[in-house]
N, C-alpha and C positions, 0 to 999 in steps of 0.2 A: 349452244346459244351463248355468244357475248356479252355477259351481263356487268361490263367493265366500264364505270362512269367517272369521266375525269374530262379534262377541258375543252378534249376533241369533241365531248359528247353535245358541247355547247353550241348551238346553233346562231352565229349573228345574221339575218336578216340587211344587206345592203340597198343603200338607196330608198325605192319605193318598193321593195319584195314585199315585204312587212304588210302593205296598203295590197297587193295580190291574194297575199298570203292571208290576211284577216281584213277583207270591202266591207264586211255586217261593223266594224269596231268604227270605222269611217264615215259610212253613210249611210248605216241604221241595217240596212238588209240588200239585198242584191237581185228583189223582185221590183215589184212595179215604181215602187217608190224611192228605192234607192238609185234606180234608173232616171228618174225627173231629178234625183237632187244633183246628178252632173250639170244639169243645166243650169237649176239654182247656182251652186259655186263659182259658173265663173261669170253669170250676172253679177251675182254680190260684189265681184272686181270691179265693175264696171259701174255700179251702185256707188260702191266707196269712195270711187272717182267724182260721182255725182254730190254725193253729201261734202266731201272736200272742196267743192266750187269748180272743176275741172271739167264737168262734162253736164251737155243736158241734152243726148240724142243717145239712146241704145235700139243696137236693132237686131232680132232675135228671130232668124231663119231655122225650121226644119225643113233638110233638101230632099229630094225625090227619091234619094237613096236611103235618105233614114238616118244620116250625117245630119248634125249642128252646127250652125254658125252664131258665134257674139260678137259683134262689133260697136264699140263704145266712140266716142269724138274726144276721151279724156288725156292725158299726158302720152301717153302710150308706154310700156313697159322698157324702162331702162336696159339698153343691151350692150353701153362699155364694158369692160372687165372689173370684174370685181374684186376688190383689195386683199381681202384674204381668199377668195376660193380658186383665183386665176382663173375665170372664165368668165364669158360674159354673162351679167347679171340676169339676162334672160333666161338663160339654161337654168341656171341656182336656181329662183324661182320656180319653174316647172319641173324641174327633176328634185329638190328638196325641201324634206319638210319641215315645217315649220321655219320657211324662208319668205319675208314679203315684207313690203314697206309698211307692214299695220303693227311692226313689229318696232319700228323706229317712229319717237312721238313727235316728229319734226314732219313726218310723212302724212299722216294721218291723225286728227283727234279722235274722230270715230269708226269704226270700222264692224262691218258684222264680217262674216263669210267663219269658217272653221277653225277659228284658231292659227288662222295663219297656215295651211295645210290645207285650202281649196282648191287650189286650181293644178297643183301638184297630184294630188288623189285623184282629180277628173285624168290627168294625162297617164295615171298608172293604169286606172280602168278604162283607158279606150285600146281599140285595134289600133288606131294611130293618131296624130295629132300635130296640126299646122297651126303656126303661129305668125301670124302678120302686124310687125310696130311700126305706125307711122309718126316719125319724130325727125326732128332736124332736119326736113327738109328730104328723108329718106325711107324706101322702103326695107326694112330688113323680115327676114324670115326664116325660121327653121322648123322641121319635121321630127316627128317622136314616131316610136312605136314600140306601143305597151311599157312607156313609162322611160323608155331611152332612148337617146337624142341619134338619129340617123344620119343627120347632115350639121352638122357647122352653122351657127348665125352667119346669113350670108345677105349681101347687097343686094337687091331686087330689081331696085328703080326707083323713080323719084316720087318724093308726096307733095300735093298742095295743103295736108293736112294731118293732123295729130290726132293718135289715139291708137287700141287694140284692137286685129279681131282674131277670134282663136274657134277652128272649126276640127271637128274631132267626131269618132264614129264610137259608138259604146262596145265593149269586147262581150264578142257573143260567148267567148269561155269563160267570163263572170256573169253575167248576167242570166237571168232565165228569160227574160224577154227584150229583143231590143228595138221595139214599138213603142216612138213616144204617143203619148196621147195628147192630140193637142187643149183637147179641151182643160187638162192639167195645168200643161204651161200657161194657158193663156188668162184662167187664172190667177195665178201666180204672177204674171206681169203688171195685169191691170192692179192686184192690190200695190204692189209696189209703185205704180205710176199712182194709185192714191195717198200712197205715203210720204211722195217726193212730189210735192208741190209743181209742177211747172215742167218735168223732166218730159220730155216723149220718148216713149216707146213702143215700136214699129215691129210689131209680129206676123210673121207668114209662115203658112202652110202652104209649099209647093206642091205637096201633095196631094191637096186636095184644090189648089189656087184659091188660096184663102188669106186675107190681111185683112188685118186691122191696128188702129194705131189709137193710142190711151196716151191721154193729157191729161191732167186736171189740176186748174192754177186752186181752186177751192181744196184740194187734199183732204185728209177724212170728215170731212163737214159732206162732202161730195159722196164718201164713202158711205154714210149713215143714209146718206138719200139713198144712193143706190140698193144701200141691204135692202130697205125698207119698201120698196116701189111694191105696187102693190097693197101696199098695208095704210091704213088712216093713222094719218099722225096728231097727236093733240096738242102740238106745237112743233113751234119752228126749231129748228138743230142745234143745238148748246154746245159752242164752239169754247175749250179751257186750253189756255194756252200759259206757262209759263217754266221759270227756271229757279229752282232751289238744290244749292249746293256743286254746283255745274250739272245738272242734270236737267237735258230739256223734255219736260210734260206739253204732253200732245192730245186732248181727250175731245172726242167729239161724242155726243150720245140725242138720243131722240124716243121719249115711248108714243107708243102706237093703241090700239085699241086692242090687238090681240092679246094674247093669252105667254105667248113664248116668249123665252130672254136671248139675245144673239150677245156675245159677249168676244170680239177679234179684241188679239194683244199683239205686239208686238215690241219687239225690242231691240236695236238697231236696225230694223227693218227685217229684221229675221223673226217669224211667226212663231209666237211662246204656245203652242197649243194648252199644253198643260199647264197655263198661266204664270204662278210665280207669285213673286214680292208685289211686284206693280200691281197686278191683278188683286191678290188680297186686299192692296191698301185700296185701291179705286171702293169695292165693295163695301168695309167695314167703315169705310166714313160718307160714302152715299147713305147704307144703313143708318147709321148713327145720325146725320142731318136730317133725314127725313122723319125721326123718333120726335127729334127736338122740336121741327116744326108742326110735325103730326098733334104734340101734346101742346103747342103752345095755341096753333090755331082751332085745340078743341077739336080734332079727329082722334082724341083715343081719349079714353076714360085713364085713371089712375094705373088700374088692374093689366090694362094693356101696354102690347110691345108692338109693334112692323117686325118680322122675320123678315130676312135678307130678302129671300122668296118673293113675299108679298112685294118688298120696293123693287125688287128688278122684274117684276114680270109686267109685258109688254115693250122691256128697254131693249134698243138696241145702242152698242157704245162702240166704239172702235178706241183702244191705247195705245198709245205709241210713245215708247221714251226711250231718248240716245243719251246714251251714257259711255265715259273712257273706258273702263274697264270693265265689261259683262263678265258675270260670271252665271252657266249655264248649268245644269242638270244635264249629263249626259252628253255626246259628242255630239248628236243631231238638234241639240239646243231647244228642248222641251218646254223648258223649265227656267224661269229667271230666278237667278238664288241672290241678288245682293240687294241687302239690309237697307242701303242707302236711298236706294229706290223705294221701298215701302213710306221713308218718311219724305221722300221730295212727291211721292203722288198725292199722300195725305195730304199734306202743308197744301199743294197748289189747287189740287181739286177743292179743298174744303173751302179755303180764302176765296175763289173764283166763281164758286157756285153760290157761297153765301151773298156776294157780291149781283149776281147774275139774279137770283131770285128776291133779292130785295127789290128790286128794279122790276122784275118780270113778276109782281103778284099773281094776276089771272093765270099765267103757267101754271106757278105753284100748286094753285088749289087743284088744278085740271089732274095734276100728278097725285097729289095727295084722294082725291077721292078716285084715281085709279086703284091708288095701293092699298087703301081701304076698301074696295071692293073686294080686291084677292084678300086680304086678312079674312075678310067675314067667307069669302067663298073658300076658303082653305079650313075653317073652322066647320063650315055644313058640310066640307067630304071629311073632316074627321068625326062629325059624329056619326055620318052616313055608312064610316068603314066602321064604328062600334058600332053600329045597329046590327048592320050586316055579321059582325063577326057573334054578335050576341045570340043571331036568328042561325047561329055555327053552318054561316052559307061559303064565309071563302078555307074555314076550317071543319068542312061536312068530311066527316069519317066515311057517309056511304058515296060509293064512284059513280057519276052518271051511269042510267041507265042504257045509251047505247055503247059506252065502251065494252069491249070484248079486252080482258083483263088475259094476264100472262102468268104463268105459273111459278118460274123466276123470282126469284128477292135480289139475284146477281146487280147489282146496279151497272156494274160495265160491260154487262152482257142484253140488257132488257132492251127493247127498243118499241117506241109509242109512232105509231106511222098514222098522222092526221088526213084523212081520205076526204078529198070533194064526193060528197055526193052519196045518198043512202044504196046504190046499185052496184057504184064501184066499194061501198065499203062493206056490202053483202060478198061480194068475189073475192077482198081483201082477207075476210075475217077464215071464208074457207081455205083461203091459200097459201095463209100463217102458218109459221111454225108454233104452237099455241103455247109452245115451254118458255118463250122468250120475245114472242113479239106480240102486241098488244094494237088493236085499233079501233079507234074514234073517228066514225063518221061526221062530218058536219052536212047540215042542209043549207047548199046556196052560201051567198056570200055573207058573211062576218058583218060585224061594225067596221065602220071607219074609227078608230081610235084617234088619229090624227085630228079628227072633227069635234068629238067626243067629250062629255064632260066626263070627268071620273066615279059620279057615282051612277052617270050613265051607264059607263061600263062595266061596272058591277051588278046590274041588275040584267045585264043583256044574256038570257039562258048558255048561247052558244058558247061566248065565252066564259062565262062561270066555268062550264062542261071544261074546258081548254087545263082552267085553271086548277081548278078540283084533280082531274084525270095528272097533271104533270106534278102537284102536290107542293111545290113551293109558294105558294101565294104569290101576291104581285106587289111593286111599290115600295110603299116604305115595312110593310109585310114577307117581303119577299126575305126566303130564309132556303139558299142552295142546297143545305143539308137532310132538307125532307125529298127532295129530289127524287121519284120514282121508278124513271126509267134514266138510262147511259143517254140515248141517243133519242131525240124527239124526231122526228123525218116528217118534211110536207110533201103528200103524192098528191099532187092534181095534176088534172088534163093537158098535156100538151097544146093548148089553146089560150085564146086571149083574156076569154073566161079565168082560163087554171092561172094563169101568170096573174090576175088583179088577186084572183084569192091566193097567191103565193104573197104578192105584194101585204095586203092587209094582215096576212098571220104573222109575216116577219117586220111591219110597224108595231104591232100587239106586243112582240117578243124585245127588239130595241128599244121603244119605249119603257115599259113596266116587266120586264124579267130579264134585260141589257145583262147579266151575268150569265142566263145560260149562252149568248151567242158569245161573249169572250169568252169563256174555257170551253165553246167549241162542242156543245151539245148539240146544236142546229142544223139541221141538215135538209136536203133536197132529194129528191128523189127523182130520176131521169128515166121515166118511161120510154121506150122507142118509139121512133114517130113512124116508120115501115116494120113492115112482114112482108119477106120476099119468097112465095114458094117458087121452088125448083125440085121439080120431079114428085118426091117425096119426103121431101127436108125442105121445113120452114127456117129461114134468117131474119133473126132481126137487128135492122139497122137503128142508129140514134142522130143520125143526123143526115141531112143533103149532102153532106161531102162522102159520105159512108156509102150510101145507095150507090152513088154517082160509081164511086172506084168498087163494088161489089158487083153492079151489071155490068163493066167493061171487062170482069175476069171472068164471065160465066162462058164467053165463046160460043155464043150461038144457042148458046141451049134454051130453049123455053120457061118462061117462067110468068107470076103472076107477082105484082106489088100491091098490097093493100097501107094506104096512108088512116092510119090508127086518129082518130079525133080525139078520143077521149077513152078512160080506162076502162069504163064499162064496156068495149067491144072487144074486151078481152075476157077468157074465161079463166076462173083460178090459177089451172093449172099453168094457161101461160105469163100471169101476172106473178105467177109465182117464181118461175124461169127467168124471168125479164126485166123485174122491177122489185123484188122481196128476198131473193134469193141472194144470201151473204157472198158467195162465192163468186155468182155472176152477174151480178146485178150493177148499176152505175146510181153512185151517191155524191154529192156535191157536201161539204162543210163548210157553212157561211161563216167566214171569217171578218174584222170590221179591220181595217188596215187606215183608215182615215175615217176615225169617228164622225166629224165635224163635216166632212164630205157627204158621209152617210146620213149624217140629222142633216143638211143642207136637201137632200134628197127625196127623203119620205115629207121633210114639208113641201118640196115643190110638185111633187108628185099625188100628194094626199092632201094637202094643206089647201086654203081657202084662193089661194094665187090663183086662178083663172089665167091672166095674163101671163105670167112668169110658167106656167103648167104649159101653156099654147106654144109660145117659144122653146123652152126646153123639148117638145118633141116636135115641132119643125127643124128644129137644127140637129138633132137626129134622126128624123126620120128615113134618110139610105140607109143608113149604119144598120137598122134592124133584118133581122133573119128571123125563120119561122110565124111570119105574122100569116094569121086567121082573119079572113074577113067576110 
């Protein structure tokens, strides 16, 4: 063995190798979502074109093959030769990183995309990639694949018009999946067509022949409507607009009668999910102005404070601030970290609103006796949770009485399998391994927690039973470390039945115990939906694609398919084979990859939306498999 380390040993990475060689350090991960952010990057080109004054049409095709096109109407990408690299500036751009006019402050004042390193990283991560600039009266184009330039910028033919368009296929040997999902992008368009006043942009799925095109000259005042549809609003949209320190503040917010706080940031047009500076500042001087007015218009006693809590619930806000120099959290731009933004939100929100509500009295008070309703209804569930813990209901030593308890202290080895149904959790409990696995019957469906007040759901038996049997409390209670099993698993029915009670136990679980589903305690449990005998040997399949390619190998032989409804037509022995058993069993671990996507979800799904519930499943409605009716 060679254990000789000197300068050969050193490995330089040329070009985009680097961007092959590590995609997760670039665009976060190289699953579902690192997949949609190729398309983000090289909009944001075409964006920047748009916030510079250059462009206001973008049009954003997924084609039949699963290829991308962006084409913007903005300058289009300079492709003379460039002074120091001796090539034309097009190829620099695309083959190097940290090459692009966001880099030069004559080019751009604002700019989001990756640091200058977008549209380079989309062209190291695809199969291939064409580039079309129409400038000067000319077409020019050139061809990449997997990050290197295969043909020459070459003369096309003529333009009657300016701008880019860049169409590229994602590389199936980085990616684990290369299905975009439209309802992702389209998303992602339309907030951006709310953030850019006036911009169109024209999205189709050829795949399914689907378009639609987002304008809106109103921009996030447009945007608050939109969250909000659906919901009762108790005034008109509180549109803040201003500029301190070059920094332009953008804040639109509106509350509702509900109960939840929707809080989008954004920061060059690039979505801060994990907020920031901007974010703080909006928060702690909303907080702070509503104290001031709360105590001056005689809604608080001396003794009392507004928690942040109490003033933002029912708000919904949309921020948006462009500023020269971002500085981000992490590559994929989480996070706004500069300081200066905190005091240009403060300063403009604070002036704007103080201004806005002097004017708008009746507003005011409609807000303030919202947010005095949550103080007092925040105070009745905390004494409701010392009552409860007093009466030691969410700290009870003894375990409900239908759990069937495991003999195990292992915590990475125990596993809690929560059963629809006293029939199927009578076959479960015989079919356990009893050293390590543990199961909890439930009867019928749960609460709707989505619905739910909170000391509602402390009193609701089933779920106490949930909470007691998993041993960390919930809420502001919740403590991971009392934790009693490794793995909690939901087995219900392969039915429409078992899918709403999968739906409610895992709003129960993201809601009020959100830490076991991020470290990934949470799990599903995949019954088979056939048993196929032949001969004298039962198969079971777990899906229509399984059966389908399992009866075409049997050649003739006779056989029987029985399609399984529910766990109860299963006996121990084969519940235990098929759906319990470590070795052969099929388990799902709910992961949350887009938090904000997932709380967007269980409230349209669970939430009081009727209208917004309607539509979300007629516009899925083909896409479903396995539906019971």
């Amino acid at each position: 063995m060679d254990d000789k380390y000197d300068a050969r040993s050193i490995k330089v990475l040329k070009g985009l190798e680097a961007v092959r060689k590590r995609p997760g350090m670039y665009i976060g991960s190289t699953g579902k979502r690192g997949l949609h952010h190729l398309i983000y990057e090289v909009v944001d080109n075409s964006i920047d074109e748009a916030l510079a004054g250059y462009c206001d049409t973008i049009r954003v095709t997924i084609n039949e093959d699963g290829s991308v096109e962006v084409e913007d109407n903005g300058r289009g990408i300079p492709v003379d030769t460039h002074p120091e690299m001796g090539k034309s500036a097009l190829e620099v751009v695309m083959t190097t990183l940290h090459a692009g006019g966001k880099f030069s402050k004559d080019s751009y004042k604002i700019s989001g995309g990756l640091h200058g390193v977008g549209v380079s990283v989309v062209n190291a991560l695809s199969e291939w990639l064409e580039v079309f600039v129409y400038r000067n009266g000319k077409v020019y184009k050139q061809r990449y694949e997997r990050g290197n330039a295969t043909t020459r910028v070459e003369l096309v033919g003529e333009a009657d018009k300016t701008g880019t368009l860049v169409k590229f296929a994602p590389d199936p040997e980085i990616f684990s999946t290369t299905d975009f999902d439209s309802d992702i992008v389209e998303k992602r368009l339309q907030e951006l067509a709310f953030l850019n006043p006036g911009l169109k942009i024209i999205f189709e799925d050829k795949r399914r022949n689907y378009r639609k095109v987002f304008k809106y000259e109103g921009g996030i005042s447009q945007f608050v409507e939109y969250l909000n549809r659906g919901k009762k609003p108790l005034h008109e949209v509180v549109k803040i607009r201003g500029i301190h320190n070059d920094i332009l503040v953008d804040v639109a917010l509106q509350y509702t009668t509900s109960d939840s706080e929707n809080i989008l940031a954004y920061a060059n047009n690039i979505k801060t999910i994990d907020g920031g500076t901007h974010v703080t500042a909006f928060k702690t001087t909303l907080t702070r102005l509503m104290n001031e007015y709360g105590r001056k218009l005689g809604y608080l006693k001396k003794s009392q404070l507004f928690s942040g809590e109490d003033v933002r619930e029912g708000l919904t806000t949309v921020i948006s601030v462009l500023i020269k120099n971002p500085e981000f959290e992490g590559q994929t731009k989480s996070k706004l970290g500069n300081e200066e933004a905190l005091e240009a939100v403060s300063k403009v929100v604070r002036e704007k609103l103080k201004e806005h509500f002097d004017i708008h009295q009746i507003d005011l008070k409609r807000i303030l006796d919202k947010v005095q309703r949550a103080m007092r209804a925040r105070e009745a569930a905390r004494k409701a949770r010392e009552m409860i813990k007093r009466k030691n209901i969410l700290e009870n030593t003894s375990l409900p009485g239908k759990l069937a308890d495991c003999s195990s202290s292992d915590l990475e080895r125990t596993e809690l399998f929560i059963v629809e149904g006293d029939s199927a959790g009578g076959s479960a409990k015989q079919a356990r391994d009893r050293e390590f696995q543990a199961i909890l019957p439930l009867r019928g469906k749960i609460l709707n927690v989505e619905k739910a007040t909170f000391d509602k759901l402390l009193k609701n038996e089933q779920i106490n039973n949930i909470i007691v049997a998993i041993g960390t409390g919930i809420g502001d209670s919740f403590d991971i470390s009392k934790l009693r099993y490794g793995k909690v698993i939901i087995m219900t029915d392969a039915d429409i039945d078992g899918a709403h009670i999968r739906t409610l136990l895992l709003t129960l679980f993201y809601r009020y115990m959100r830490p076991l589903v991020e470290t990934g305690r949470i799990y599903i449990a995949l019954p088979p939906l056939y048993k196929v005998n032949v001969g004298k040997m039962d198969h079971y399949l777990y899906s229509d694609e399984e059966l389908r390619e399992f009866l075409e190998s049997l050649d003739g032989k006779r056989y029987m398919v029985q399609r399984y409804k529910g766990l109860g037509e299963m006996n121990p022995e084969q519940l235990w084979q098929t759906t319990m058993n470590p070795e052969k069993r099929r388990i799902v671990r709910v992961e949350i990859e887009d938090a904000e996507e997932a709380d967007t979800l269980f409230e349209i799904l669970l939430g009081n939306d009727t209208a917004n519930r309607r539509e979300f499943i007629e516009r899925h409605a083909l896409n479903v498999t396995n539906l019971d009716i």
